[in-house]
N, C-alpha and C positions, 0 to 999 in steps of 0.2 A: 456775441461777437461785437467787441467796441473797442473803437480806437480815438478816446479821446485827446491823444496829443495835438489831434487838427480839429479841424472846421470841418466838417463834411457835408459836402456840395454835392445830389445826388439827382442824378436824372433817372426817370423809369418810362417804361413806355411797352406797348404788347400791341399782336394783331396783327402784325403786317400781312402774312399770306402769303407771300412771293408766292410767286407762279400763276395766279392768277387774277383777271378772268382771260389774261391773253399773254403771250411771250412781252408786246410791246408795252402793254400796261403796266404789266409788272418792274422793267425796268426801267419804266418812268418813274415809276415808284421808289421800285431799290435806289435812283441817283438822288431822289429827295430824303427817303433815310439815313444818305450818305452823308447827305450836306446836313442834315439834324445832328448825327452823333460827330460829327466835325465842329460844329457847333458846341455839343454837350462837353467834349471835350476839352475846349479847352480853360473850362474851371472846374469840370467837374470831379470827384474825390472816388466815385466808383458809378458807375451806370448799370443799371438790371432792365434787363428785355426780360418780360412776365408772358410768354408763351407766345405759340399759335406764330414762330418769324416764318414758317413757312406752309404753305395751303399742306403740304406732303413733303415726310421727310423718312426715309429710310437708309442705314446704313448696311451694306454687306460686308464681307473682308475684307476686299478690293474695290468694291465699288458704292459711290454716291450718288448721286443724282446731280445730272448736270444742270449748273447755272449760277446764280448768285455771288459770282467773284468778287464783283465790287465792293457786296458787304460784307462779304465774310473776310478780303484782304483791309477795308477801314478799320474790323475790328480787331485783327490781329494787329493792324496799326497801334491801334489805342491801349488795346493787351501791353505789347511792346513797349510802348513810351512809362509802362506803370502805373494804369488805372487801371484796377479790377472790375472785370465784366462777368457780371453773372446773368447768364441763361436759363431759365424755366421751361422746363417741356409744357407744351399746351399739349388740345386733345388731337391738333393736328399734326405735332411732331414729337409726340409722346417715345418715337424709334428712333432718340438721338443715342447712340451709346461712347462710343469712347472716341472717338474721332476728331470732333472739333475741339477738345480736350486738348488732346494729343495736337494736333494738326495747329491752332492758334490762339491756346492757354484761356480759353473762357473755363468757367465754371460754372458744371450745369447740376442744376436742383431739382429734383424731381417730385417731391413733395411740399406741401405747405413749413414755412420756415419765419423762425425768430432771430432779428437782427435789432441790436441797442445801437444805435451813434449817438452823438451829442448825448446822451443821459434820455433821447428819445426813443420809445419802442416800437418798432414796425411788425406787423404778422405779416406776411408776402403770400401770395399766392396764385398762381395761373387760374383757377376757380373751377372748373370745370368738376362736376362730382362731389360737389362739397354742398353741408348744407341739406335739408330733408328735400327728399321728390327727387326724379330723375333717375327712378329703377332702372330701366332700361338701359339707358347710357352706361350706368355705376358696372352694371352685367358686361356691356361690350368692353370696357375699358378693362374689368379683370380680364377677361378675353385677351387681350391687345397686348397687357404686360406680362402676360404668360408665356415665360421661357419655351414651350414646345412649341408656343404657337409661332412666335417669333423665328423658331428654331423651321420649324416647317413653313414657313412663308418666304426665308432665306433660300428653301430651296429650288424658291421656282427662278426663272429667268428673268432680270431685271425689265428685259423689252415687257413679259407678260406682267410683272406684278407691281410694276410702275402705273401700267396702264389701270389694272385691276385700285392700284390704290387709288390714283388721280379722280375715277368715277366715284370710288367711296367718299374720297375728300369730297365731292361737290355735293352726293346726295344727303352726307350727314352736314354740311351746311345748308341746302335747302330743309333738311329736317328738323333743324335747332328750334327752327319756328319760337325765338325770343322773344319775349314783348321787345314793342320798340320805343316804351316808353319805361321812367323808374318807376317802382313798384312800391317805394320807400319798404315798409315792416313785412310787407309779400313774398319779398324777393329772399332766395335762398340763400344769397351771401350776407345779407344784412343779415339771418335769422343764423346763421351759421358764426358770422362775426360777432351778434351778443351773447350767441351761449358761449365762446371763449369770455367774453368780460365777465362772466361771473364766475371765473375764476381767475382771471388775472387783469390788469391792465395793461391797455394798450393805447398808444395815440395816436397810430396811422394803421389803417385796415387799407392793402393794395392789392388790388386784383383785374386782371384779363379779363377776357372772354366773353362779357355780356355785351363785346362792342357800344357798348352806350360810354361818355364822357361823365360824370359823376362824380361830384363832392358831395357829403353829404354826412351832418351831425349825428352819429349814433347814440353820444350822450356828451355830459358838459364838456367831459376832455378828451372822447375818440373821435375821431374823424375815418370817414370810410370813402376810399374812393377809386371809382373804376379807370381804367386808362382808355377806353375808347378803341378806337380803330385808325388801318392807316391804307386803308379803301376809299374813305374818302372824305375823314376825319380830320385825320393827322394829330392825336391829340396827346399830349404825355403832361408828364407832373415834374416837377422839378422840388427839392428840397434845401433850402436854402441855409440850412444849418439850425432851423428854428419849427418856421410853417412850411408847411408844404401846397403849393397850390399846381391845380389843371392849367395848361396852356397851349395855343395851337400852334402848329408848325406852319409858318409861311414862307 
């Protein structure tokens, strides 16, 4: 995917969580993400949220889960005016299916993905399950994308299986138990990001999920880096049509 008739000015960013640790935190939160991608907007050439916008996200026929107007009408703003936004399921809203699609012209990506601009190559990805280790997770996550299961968790009552999710959301985030430091050559996205370079290049490695901020030299021309968190980080990357660097939201 390359559109070299422009310059492409690109913002990325992942983690936000909405919804938690509290109704009023969180929309503290969402009105500072709002003012960031008002911000990213207006130079930006397309903007990608890499997973995890909200702690719990499930969709039914008829129903979603309330809350989050603010940014979900900034981004159909943005949709609108003609910047493409694209969406990454993370492991906490991996039940986005057709809706904000439909509802406010994002486009959402569910697995790992290759994007060229500028004559620059990015591999994208929300991160979660990738990379050796992490049996158990890889197991619930098949679980979770399993059409019966989805199909039988649709069935219960929003009131129970909101509440049912909301719990799971919090103990598989106290569960993650992440380092909370880089690991450099440890770390399963780095080891996961060099077995692709030896088969291909690449010059930006993006990825969610380990809430950590991170730049970081894989080899003389890739660059790997994580987006951080927006708990209490604030932290995205910006692409300026050349380098890409980490920078905080204030």
């Amino acid at each position: 995917m390359d559109h070299n008739q422009q310059n492409h000015i690109i913002y990325f960013a992942s983690d936000f969580h909405l919804g938690v640790p509290s109704f009023k935190e969180s929309i503290k939160r969402e009105k500072k993400l709002v003012n960031w991608l008002s911000m990213a907007a207006k130079d930006a050439t397309e903007i990608f949220l890499v997973g995890d916008l909200f702690d719990f996200w499930f969709e039914y026929k008829y129903t979603i889960p309330k809350g989050y107007t603010r940014f979900l009408g900034k981004v159909a703003d943005i949709v609108d005016s003609g910047i493409p936004v694209y969406v990454f399921t993370g492991n906490h809203d991996m039940w986005m299916f057709d809706y904000l699609e439909k509802e406010i012209g994002i486009t959402i990506i569910r697995k790992p993905k290759n994007f060229t601009f500028n004559s620059k190559t990015f591999h994208i990805a929300h991160g979660d399950g990738l990379g050796p280790g992490d049996h158990s997770y890889k197991l619930i996550k098949k679980m979770f994308s399993n059409k019966l299961c989805q199909w039988l968790f649709a069935r219960i009552h929003p009131n129970l299986s909101f509440k049912i999710a909301n719990y799971w959301s919090k103990k598989s985030r106290e569960n993650e138990n992440q380092p909370t430091t880089f690991l450099e050559d440890k770390e399963w996205l780095v080891q996961y990001a060099k077995g692709l370079l030896k088969d291909q290049h690449y010059d930006f490695f993006i990825f969610g999920h380990r809430h950590l901020a991170v730049e970081h030299q894989i080899s003389a021309k890739s660059k790997y880096v994580n987006l951080g968190e927006w708990i209490s980080s604030f932290t995205y990357a910006k692409f300026d049509g050349n380098t890409l660097e980490l920078k905080k939201f204030n």
